[in-house]
C-alpha positions in Angstrom: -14.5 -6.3 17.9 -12.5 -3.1 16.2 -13.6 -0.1 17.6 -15.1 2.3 15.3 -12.2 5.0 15.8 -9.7 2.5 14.6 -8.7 2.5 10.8 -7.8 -0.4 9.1 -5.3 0.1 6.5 -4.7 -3.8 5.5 -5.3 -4.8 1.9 -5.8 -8.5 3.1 -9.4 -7.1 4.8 -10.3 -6.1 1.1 -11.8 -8.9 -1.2 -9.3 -10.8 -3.8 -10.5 -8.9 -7.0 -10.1 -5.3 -4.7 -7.0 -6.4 -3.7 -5.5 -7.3 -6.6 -6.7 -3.9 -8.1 -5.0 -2.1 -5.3 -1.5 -4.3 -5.9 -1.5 -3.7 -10.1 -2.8 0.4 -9.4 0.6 0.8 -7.0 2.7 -1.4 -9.2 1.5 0.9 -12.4 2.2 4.0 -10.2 5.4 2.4 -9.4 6.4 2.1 -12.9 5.1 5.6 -13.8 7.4 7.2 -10.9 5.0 8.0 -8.2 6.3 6.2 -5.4 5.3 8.1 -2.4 1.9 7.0 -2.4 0.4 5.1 0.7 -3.0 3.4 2.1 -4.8 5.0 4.7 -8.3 3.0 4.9 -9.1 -0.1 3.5 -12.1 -2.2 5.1 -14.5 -0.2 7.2 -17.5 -1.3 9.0 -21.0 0.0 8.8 -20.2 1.2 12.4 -17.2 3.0 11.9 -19.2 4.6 8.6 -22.1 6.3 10.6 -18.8 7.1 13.3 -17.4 9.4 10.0 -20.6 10.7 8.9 -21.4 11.7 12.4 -18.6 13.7 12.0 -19.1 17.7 11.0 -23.3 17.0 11.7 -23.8 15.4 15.4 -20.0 15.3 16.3 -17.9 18.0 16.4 -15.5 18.3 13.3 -14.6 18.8 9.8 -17.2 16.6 7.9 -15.1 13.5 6.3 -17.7 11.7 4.3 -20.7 12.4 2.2 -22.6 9.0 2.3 -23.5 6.3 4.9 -23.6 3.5 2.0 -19.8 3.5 1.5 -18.2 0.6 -0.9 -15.2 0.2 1.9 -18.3 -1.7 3.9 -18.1 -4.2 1.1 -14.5 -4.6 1.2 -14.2 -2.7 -2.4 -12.9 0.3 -1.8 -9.8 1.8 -0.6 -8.3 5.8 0.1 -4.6 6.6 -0.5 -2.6 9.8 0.7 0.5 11.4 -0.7 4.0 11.4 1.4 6.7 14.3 1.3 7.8 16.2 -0.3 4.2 16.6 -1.7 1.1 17.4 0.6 -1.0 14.9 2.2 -3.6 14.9 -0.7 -1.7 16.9 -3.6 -4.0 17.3 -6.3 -1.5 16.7 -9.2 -0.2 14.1 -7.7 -4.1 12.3 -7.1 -4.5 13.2 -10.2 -1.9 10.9 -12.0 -3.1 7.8 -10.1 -6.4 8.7 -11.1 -5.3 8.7 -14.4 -3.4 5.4 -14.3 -6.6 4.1 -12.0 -9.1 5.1 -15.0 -6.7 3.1 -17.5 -7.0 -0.3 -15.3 -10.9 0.1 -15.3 -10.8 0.8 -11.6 -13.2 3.6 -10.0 -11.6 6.8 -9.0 -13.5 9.6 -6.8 -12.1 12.4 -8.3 -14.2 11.7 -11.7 -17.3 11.9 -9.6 -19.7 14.8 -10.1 -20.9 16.7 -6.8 -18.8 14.4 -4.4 -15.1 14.4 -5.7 -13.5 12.5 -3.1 -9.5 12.3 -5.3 -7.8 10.1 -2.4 -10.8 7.3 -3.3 -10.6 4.1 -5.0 -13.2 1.4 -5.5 -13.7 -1.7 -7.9 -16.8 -4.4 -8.6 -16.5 -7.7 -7.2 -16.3 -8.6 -10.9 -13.4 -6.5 -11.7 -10.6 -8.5 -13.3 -7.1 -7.3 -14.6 -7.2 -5.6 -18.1 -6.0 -7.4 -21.3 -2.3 -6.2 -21.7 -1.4 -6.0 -17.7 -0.5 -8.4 -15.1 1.7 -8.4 -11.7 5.3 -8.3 -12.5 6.5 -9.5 -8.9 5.4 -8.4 -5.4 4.0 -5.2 -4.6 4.9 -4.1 -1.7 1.8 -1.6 -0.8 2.8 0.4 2.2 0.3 1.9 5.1 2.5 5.0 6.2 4.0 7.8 4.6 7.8 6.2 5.4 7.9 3.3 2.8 7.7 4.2 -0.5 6.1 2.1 -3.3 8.4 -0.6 -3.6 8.4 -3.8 -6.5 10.4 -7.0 -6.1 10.8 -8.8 -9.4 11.4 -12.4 -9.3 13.3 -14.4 -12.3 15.7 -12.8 -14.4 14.8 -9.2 -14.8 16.4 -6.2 -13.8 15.6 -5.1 -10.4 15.5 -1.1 -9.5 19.2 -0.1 -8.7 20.1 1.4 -5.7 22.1 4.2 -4.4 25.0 3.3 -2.3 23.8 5.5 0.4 20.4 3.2 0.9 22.3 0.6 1.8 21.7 -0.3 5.6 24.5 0.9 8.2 24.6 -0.3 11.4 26.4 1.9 14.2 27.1 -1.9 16.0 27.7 -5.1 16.0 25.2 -6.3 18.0 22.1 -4.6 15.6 23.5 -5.9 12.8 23.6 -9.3 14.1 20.1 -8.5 15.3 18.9 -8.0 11.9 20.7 -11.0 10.1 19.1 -13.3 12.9 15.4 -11.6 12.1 16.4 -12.1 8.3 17.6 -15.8 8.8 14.2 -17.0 11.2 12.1 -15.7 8.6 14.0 -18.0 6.4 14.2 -21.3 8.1 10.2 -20.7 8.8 10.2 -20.6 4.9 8.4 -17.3 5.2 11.0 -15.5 2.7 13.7 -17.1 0.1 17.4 -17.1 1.1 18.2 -15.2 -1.8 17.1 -12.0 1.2 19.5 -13.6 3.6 21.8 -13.6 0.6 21.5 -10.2 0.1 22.0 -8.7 3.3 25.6 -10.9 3.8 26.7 -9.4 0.7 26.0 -5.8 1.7 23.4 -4.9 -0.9 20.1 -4.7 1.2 19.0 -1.5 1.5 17.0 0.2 4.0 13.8 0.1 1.7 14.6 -3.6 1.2 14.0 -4.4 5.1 11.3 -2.4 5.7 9.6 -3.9 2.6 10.8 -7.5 4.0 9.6 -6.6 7.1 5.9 -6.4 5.6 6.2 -9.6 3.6 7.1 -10.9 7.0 4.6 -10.1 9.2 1.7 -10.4 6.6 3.4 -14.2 5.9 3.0 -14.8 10.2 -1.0 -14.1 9.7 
């Protein structure tokens, strides 16, 4: 059993039509620019709930939450934060993914009256993707302030370009073969295509790429 001080950040705990809202609001950010964005809760249990609340009344602290009867309970919901250069929960910033987030028909706290809560985010179990949108690849959503917003498009279309200074360095040998062996496994398990393995022999990964891969990877193991 999760203790109630532990936040889940995982987008798989959220249920499919939340977590496909999350996926096309970060890919729609992604498109518009903001790229710094990152998930800080997703599920949380009716335990950990009354744990927040408690905060700021019974249990010392700045209060975090308003309500006991929070949609993340239903797996609905999910809170986002801001990375650098920008604050943790810049307002302008917020703001333009609330935007985007009112265009996709999802819920966004910071159009509520009396409780603005801007990093919040919360769909209907009915919620579907708006005529005119869909997923153009594979979001990668990321749970920490040091991975951007990153989206792999598959086919024939134009991928983001890189700098030459993303590319990944290694200051050995023995790293890089680390890396290529981590990238190849991943492979033979049929977890990624070769096309990553492919990439990183030609010298074209970049540091972004891996850590995204790294994601696919691990959420692929599950």
């Amino acid at each position: 059993m999760t203790s109630v001080t532990t936040t889940c950040r995982d987008i798989n705990e959220l249920l499919p039509s939340a977590r496909l809202a999350v996926q096309l609001l970060f890919q729609e950010c992604y498109k518009a620019g903001i790229r710094n964005i990152f998930i800080t809760e997703t599920y949380r249990s009716q335990g950990r709930q009354k744990y927040l609340y408690a905060q700021g009344r019974t249990r010392p602290g700045q209060i975090v939450t308003w309500t006991l009867n929070s949609n993340h309970k239903s797996r609905l919901a999910w809170d986002v934060a801001v990375g650098p250069p920008q604050s943790l929960y810049d307002v302008a910033t917020l703001s333009r993914v609330g935007a985007i987030a009112r265009m996709l028909g999802i819920t966004w706290g910071g159009d509520w009256t009396g409780n603005i809560d801007r990093p919040h985010f919360e769909v209907k179990s009915s919620w579907k993707i708006p005529r005119c949108y869909k997923l153009e690849g594979q979001v990668i959503v990321p749970s920490n302030s040091k991975i951007q917003v990153k989206l792999i498009v598959e086919g024939n279309k134009t991928k983001p370009t890189e700098k030459d200074d993303d590319k990944m360095k290694f200051t050995n040998e023995t790293t890089k073969a680390a890396v290529r062996d981590h990238i190849k496994q991943a492979v033979d398990k049929k977890l990624i295509d070769k096309s990553w393995l492919d990439k990183f022999d030609s010298g074209t990964m970049t540091t972004g790429d891996y850590e995204g891969l790294k994601l696919i990877i691990a959420k692929r193991i599950k």
